[in-house]
KEDRENVEX-920690 format. One record per atom (N, C-alpha, C, O): x, y, z. Coordinates in steps of 0.001 Angstrom, whole numbers, padded with zeros to 6 digits, always signed. Atoms other than C-alpha are relative to their C-alpha. Layout:
XYZ;...
//
This chain:
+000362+001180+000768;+003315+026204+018052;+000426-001224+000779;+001463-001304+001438;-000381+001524-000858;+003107+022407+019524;+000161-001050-001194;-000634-000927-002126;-000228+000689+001164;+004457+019638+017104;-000794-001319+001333;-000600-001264+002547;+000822+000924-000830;+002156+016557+018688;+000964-001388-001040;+001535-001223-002119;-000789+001186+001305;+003815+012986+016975;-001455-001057+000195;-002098-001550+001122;+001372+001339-000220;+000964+010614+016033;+000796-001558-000911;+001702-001610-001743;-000486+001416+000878;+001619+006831+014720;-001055-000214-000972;-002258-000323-000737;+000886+000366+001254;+000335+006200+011250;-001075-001322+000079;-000749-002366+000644;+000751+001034+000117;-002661+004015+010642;-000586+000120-001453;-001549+000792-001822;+000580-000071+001337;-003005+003388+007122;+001064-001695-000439;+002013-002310+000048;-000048+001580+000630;-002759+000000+004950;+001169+000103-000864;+001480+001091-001530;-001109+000254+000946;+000381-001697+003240;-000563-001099-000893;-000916-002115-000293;+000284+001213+000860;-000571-003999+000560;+001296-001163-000489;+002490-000938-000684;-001460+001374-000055;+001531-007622+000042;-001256-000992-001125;-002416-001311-000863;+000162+000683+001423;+000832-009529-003604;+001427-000860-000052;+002455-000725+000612;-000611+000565+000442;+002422-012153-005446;+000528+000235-001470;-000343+000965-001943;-000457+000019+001146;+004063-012084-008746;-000110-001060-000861;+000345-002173-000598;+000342+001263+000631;+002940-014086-011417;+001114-000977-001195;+001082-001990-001895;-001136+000650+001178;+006267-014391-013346;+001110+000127+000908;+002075+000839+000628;-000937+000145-001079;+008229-015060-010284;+001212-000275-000408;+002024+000646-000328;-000956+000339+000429;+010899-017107-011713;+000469+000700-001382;+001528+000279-001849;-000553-000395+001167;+011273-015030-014936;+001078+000947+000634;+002263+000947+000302;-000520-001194-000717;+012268-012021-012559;+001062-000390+000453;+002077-000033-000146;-001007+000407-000434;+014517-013968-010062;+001328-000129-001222;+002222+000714-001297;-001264+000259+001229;+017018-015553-013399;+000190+001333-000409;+001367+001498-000729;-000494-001346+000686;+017001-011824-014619;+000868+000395+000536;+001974+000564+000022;-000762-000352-000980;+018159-010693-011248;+001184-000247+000153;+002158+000486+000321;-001367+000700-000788;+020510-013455-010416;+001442+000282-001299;+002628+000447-001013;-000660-000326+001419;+022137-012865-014216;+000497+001450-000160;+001585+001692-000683;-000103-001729+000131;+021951-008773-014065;+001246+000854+001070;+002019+001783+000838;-000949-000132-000938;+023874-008633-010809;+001205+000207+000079;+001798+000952+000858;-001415+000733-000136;+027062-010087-011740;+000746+001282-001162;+001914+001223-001548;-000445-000948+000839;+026948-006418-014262;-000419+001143+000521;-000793+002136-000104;+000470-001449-000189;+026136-003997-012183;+000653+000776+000590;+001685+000262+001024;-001520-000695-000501;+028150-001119-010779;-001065+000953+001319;-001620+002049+001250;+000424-000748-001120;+026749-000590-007071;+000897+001202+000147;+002031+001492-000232;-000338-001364-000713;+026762+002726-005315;+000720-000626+001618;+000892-001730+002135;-000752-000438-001444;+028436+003640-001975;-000976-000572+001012;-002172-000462+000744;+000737-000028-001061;+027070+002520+001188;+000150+001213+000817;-000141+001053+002003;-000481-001169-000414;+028032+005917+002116;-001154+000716-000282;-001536+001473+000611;+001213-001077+000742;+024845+007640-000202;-001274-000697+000079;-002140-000530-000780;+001432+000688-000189;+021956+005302+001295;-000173-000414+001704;+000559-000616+002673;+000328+000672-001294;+020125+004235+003990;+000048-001633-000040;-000143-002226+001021;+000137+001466-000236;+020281+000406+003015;+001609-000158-000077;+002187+000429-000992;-001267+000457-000610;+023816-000889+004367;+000177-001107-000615;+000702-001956+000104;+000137+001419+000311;+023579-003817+002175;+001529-000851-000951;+002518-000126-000848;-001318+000554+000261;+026569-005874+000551;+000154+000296-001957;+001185-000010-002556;+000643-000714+001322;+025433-004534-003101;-001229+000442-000205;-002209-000300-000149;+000959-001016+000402;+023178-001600-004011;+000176+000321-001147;+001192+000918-001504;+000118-000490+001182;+022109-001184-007279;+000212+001383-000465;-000389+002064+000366;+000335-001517+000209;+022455+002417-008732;-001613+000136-000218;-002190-000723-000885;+001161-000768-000113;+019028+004315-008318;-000880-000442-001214;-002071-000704-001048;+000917+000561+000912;+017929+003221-011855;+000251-000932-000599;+000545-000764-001783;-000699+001396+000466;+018872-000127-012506;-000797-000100-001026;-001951+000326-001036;+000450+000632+002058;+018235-001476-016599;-001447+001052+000618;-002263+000721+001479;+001196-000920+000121;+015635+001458-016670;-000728-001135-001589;-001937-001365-001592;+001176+000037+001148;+014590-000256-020531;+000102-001600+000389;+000108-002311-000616;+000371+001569-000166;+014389-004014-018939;-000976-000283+000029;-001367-000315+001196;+001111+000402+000330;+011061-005145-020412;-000476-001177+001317;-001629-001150+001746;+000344+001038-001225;+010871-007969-017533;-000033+000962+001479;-001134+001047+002022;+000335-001279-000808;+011561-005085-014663;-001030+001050-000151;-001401+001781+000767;+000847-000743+000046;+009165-003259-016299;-001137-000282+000200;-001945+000613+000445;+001058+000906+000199;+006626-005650-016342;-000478+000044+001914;-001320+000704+002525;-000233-000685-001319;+007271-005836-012720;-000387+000733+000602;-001339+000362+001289;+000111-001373-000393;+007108-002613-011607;-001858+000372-000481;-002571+000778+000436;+001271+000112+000517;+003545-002470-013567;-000790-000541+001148;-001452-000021+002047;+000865+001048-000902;+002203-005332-011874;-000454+000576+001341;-001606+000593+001776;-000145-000207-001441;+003313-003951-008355;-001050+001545-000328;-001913+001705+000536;+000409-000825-000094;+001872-000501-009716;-001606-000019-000018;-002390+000459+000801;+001563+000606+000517;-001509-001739-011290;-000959-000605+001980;-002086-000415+002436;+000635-000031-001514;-002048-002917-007340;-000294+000399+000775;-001181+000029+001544;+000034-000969-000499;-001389-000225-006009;-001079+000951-000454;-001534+001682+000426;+000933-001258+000457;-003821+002086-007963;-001141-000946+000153;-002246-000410+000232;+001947+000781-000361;-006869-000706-007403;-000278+000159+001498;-001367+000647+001796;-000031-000283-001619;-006309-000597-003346;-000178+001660+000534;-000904+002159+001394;-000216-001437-001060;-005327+003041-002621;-000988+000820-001143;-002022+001324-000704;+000935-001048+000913;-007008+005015-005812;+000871+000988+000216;+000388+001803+001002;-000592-001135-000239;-004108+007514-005833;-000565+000916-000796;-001624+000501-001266;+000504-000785+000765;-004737+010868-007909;-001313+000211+000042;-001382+001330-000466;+001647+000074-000038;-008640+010731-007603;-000180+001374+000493;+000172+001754+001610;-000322-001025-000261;-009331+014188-008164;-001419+000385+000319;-002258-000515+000277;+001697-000151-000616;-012856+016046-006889;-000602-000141-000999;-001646-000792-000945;+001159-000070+001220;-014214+016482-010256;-000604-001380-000633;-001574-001489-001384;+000064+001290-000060;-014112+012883-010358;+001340-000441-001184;+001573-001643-001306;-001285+000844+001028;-010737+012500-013318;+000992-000544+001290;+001039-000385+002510;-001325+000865-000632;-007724+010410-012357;+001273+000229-000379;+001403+000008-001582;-001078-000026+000552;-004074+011124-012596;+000574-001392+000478;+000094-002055+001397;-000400+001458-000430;-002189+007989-012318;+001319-000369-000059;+002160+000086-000835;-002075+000591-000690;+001384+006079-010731;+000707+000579-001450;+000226+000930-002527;-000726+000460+001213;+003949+006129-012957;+001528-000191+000753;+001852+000243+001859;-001028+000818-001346;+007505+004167-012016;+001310+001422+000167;+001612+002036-000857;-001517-000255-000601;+010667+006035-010564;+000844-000793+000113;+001028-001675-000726;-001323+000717-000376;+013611+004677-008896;-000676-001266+000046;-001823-001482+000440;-000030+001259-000545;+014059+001100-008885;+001621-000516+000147;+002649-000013-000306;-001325+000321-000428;+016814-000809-007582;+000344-001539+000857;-000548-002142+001453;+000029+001420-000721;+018076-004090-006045;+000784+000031+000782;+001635+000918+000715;-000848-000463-001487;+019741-004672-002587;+000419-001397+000023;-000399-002281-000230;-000546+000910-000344;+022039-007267-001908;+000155-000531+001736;+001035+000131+002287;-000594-000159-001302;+022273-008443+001866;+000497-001422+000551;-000165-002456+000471;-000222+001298-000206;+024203-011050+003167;+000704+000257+001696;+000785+001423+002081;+000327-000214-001273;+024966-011493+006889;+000820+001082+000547;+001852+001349-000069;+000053-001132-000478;+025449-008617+008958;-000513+001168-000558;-000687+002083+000247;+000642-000789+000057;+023816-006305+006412;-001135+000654+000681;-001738+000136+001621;+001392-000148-000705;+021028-004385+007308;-000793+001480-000909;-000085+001899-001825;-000236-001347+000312;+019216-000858+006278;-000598+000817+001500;-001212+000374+002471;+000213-000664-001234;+018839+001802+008715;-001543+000835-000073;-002092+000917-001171;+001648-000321+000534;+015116+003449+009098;-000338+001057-000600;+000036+002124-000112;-000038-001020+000918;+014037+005525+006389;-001632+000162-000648;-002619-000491-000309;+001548+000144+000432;+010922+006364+004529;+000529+000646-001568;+001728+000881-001715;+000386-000393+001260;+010222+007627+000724;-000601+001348-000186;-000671+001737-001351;+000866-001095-000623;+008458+010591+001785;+000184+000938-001320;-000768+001717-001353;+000105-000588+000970;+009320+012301-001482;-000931-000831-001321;-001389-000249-002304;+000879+000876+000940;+007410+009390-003509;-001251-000327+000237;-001486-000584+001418;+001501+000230-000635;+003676+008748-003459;-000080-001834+001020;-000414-002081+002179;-000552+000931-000266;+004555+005210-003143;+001495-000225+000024;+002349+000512-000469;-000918+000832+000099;+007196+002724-002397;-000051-001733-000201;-001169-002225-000045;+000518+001696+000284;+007467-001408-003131;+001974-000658+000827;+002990+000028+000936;-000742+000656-000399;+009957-004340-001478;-000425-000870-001053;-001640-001029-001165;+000067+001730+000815;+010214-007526-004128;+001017-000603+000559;+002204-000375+000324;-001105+001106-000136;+011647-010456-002259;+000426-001312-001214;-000127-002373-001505;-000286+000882+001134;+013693-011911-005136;+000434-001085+000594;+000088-002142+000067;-000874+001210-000372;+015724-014267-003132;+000296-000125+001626;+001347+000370+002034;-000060-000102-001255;+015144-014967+000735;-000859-001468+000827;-001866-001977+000335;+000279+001066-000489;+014541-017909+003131;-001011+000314+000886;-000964+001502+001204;+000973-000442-001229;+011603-017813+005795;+000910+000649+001110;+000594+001753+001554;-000692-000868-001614;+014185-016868+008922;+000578+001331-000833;+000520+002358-000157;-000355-001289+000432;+015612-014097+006441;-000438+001636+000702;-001640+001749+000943;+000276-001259-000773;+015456-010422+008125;-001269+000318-000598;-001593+000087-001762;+001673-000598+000660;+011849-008977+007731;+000332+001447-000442;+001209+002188+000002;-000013-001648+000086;+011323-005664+006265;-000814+000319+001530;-001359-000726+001885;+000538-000988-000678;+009809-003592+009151;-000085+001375+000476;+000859+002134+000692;+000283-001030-000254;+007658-000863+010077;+000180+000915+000907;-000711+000793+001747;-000273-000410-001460;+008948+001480+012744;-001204+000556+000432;-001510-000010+001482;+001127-000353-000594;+006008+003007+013543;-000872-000729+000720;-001114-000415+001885;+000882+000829-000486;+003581+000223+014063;+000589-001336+000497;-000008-002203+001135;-000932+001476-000142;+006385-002594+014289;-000482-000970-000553;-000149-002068-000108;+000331+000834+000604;+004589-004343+011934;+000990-001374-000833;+000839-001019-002003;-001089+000978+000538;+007143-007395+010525;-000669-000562-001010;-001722-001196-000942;+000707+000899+001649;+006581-008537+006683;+001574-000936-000084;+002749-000582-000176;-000917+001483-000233;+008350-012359+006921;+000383+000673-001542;-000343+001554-002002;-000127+000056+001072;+010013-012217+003583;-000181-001265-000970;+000889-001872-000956;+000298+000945+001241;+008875-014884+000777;+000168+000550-001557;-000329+001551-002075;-000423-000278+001273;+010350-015072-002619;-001232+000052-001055;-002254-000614-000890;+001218-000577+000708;+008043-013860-005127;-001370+001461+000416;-002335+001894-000212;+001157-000234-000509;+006037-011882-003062;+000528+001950+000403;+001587+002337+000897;-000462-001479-000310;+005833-007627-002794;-000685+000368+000878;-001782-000182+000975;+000347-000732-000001;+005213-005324-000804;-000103+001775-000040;+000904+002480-000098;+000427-001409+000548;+003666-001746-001361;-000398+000528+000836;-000806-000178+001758;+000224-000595-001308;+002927+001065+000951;+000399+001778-000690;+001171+002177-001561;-000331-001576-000129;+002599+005156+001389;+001577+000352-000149;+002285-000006+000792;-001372-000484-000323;+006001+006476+000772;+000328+000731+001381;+001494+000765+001774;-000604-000758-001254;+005966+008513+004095;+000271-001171+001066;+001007-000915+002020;-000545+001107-000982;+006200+004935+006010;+001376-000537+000482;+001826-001532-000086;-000915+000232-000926;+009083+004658+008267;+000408-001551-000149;-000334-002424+000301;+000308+001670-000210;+010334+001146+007710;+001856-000350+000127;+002741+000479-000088;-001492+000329+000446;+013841-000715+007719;+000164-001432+000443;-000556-001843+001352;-001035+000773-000543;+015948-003731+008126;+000917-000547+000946;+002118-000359+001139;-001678+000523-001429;+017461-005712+011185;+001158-000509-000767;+001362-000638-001974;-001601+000960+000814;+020948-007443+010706;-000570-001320-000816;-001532-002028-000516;+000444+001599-000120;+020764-010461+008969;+000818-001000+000531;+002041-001071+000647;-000858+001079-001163;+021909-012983+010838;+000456-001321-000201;+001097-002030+000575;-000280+001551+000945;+022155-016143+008337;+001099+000392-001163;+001189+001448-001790;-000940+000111+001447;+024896-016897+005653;-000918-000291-001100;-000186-000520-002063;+000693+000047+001041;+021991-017351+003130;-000555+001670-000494;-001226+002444+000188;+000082-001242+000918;+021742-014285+000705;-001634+000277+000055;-002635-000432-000055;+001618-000682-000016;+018748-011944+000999;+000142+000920-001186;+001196+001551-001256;+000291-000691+000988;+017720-010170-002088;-001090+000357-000845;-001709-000222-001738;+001721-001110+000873;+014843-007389-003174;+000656+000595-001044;+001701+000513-001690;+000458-001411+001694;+014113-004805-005837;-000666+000799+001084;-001007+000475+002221;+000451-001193-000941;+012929-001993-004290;-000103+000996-000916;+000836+001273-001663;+000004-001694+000925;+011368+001490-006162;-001122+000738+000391;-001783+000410+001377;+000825-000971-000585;+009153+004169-005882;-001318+000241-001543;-001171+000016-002745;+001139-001101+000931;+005776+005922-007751;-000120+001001+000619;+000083+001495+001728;+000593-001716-000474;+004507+008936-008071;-000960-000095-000865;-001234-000965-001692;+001277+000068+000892;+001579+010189-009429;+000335+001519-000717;+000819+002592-000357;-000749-000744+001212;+001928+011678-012966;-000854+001414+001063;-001704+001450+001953;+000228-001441-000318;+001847+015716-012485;-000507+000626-001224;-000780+001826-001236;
//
């Protein structure tokens, strides 16, 4: 057997949020109660990591998470089965990442989730980009603004290199079973 390595060519989608500022005040308010995990049990190295299911019944996160999902199923058409029915997203993990300078995350993918999403809640234009290792694609970060992508995509975090606070949401879909 020969394992050959190919580089992915498939589309990430990048939207805005239409209740930008409702989300951010949730965030910046929710934070100051949350009981991060280990930088020990993740690939993001960041200065606070949410636990895996942050306010699972937060009607404004949920809303959220929708939005980002609802985009996702008009672009990609996940589930689309031969007979022509549809099974469709539904949310997993979500979570928020704190990074302030020298954080970073190391490169990782989702590969157990159909999807994955980045929400920049709180980040300046020079702020660290998410990027793709594969294609080296660089998504600038702007507040309000997500993006969405295959869970098997390879992506991560340089250092950041500014004293101004960087801060996403980050979670996964799957498609119901």
């Amino acid at each position: 057997m020969k394992v050959i390595s190919v580089k992915h060519k498939t589309d990430i989608i990048k939207g805005e949020c239409p209740f930008f500022d409702v989300v951010k005040n949730e965030v910046l308010t929710l934070l100051h109660f949350c009981n991060p995990i280990s930088k020990d049990h993740t690939n993001v190295k960041a200065s606070i990591h949410t636990e895996w299911y942050w306010e699972p019944n937060n009607i404004i996160f949920k809303n959220l998470q929708h939005h980002i999902m609802s985009e996702v199923e008009k672009y990609y058409k996940p589930g689309l089965c031969a007979d022509g029915s549809r099974r469709y997203l539904e949310p997993d993990t979500f979570w928020c990442n704190v990074y302030k300078k020298g954080d970073h995350a190391i490169s990782h993918d989702h590969r157990i989730h159909d999807f994955a999403f980045a929400y920049f809640v709180k980040s300046k234009w020079y702020s660290s980009p998410l990027i793709f290792t594969d294609s080296g694609k660089k998504i600038r970060p702007k507040e309000g603004t997500f993006v969405a992508f295959p869970g098997f995509l390879s992506h991560y975090v340089p250092k950041q290199r500014y004293d101004d606070t960087r801060i996403t949401l980050s979670g996964n879909f799957r498609i119901k079973r």
